[in-house]
N, C-alpha and C positions, 0 to 999 in steps of 0.2 A: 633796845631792839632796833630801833628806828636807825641807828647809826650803822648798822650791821648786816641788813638787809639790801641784796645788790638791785634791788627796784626803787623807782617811788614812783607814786600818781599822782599826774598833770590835772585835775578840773577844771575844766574852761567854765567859765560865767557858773560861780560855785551858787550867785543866789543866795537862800535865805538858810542854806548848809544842811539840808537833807541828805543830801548823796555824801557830801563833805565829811557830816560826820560819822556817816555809816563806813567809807574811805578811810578814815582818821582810825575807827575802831579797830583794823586791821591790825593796825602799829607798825603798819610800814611808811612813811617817810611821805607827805600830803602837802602838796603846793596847790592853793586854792587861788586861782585868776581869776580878780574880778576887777570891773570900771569903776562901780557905780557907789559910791563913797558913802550911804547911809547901809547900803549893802556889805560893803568890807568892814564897818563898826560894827555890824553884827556878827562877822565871820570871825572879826577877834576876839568879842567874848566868848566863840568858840574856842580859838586858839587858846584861851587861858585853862578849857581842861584839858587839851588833847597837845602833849609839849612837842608831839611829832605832825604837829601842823604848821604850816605857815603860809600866811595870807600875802600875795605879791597882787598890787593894786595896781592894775595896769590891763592896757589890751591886748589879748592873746597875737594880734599881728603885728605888735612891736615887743613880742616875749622872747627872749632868749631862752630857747629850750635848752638845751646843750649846758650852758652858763646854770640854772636852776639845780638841772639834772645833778649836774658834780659827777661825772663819773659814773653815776647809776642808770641801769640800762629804765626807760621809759614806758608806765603804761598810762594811757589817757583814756580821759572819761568828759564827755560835755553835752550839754543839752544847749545845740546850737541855733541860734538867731537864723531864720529859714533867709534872710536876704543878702548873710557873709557867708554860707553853707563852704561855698565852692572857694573862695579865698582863705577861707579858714585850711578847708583841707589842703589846699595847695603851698600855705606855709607849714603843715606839719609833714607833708611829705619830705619837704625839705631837709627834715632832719627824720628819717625813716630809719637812717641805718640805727639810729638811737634807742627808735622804738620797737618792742616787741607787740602791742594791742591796744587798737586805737576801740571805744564804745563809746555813739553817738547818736542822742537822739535828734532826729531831723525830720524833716517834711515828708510824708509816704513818699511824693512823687519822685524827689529828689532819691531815694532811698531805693526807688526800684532804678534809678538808673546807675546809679550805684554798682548794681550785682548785674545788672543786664547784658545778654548775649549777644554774639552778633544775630544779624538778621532779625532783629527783635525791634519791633518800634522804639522801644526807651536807651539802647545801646549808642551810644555815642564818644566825645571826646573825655567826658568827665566819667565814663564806664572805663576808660582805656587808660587814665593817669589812675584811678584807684585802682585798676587790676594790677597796671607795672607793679603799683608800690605794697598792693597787699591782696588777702583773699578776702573778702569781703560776703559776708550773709545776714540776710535781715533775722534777725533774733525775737524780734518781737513786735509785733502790731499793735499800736494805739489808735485807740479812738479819741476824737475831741473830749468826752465826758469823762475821761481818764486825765484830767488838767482842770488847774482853775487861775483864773477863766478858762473854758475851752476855746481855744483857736476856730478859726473857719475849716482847716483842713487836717487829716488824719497824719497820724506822725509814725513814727518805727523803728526801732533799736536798733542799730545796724553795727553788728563788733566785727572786725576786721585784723586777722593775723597777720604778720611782719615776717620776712618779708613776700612779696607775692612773685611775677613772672621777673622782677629785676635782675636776680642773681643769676637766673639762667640763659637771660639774653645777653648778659653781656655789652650794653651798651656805654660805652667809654665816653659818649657826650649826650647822659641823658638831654638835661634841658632843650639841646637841639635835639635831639630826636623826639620829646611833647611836642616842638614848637612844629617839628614837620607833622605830627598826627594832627594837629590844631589845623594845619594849614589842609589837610586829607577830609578835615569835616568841617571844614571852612562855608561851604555849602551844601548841607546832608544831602540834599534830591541831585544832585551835580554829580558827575562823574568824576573818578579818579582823573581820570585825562585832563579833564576843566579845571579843575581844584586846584592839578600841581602845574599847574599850566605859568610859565615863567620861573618855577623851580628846574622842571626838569624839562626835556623834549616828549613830547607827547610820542613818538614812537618807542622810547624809551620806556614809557609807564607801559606801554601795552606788550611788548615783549617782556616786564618785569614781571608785569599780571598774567601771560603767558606761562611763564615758568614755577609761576604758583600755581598753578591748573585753575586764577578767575576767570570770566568774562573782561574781553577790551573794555567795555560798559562797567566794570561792575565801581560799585561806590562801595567808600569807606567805610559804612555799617556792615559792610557784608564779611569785612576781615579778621578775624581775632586779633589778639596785639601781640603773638609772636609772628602772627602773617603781615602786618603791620612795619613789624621790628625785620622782617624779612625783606619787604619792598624799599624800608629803608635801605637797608647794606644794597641792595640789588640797584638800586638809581647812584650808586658811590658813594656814598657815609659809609662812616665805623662809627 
């Protein structure tokens, strides 16, 4: 089955192989990522019942997805370390077009900014690179006494469908186009004007903001990220 089935699942930091081998039960095709070398011994006395698993000893931000994959479209699963949260996701976007659903448990807070709106306190650059790349919803709410040990802070299931606003924007040089919304919330309380100020001419930002129906004033939280992907084309990028 395993050979035959056009998915397999990624788990990041498999741990002590709960989720792993509940994964593995599927029988479809289970790459368990893990560091931690008394951890991966245990993952491969898993691997000896489940022949559609395999243990890749290594850190998820020098993993070759793609390379793993072979050919089979991607879904992932991790319960991520709260201080790589945002590096983490930022190397799997990287291979997005690969994946079809990413399930992550992570830090509440982290989690609400995640799904966040504009004009929302929590909506920001890291609400704008997960919206490009997918549709994101929080799935499920943890509390600390749902973990052992419990953490200091509540955490949240957050699955996310592939792909999200990318395919319809059209942007033929993502990376610079993150790198100009990075540059758009460079300063959150700052204005658009201020922010891109040495990218573009500030009269420019404000007849682009114009033509959106913003305020001259208005800042970066305030735009969705097809009005975002719009200011872009409008200052001159494709």
């Amino acid at each position: 089955m395993a050979e035959t089935t056009p998915y397999c699942w990624i788990e990041i930091g498999a741990g002590h192989g709960e989720m792993t081998e509940h994964l593995a039960g599927t029988g479809a095709p289970v790459y368990a990522v893990e560091l931690d070398p008394p951890l991966v011994r245990g993952l491969g006395q898993l691997a000896e019942r489940f022949p559609n698993l395999t243990v890749v000893s290594r850190d998820i931000l020098e993993t070759d997805l793609a390379a793993i994959a072979s050919g089979r479209r991607i879904r992932l699963y991790g319960n991520l370390p709260y201080y790589i949260t945002s590096p983490i996701l930022r190397h799997l976007f990287q291979n997005a077009r690969l994946i079809d659903e990413i399930h992550i448990v992570i830090q509440q807070e982290v989690a609400f900014r995640l799904v966040a709106r504009p004009k929302t306190r929590d909506y920001g650059y890291l609400s704008v690179l997960t919206q490009f790349y997918s549709r994101p919803t929080i799935a499920l709410e943890l509390p600390p006494g749902a973990f052992r040990p419990p953490p200091e802070v509540g955490s949240a299931l957050v699955s996310m469908a592939l792909p999200g606003e990318q395919t319809q924007l059209r942007i033929s040089d993502e990376a610079k186009f993150l790198d100009f919304v990075k540059r758009c919330f460079a300063q959150k309380r700052k204005t658009l004007v201020n922010n891109l100020r040495g990218l573009a001419h500030r009269e420019s930002v404000r007849q682009s903001l114009a033509e959106l129906n913003c305020e001259a004033t208005g800042r970066a939280e305030e735009l969705s990220v097809a009005e975002l992907a719009s200011l872009y084309r409008k200052l001159g990028y494709s």
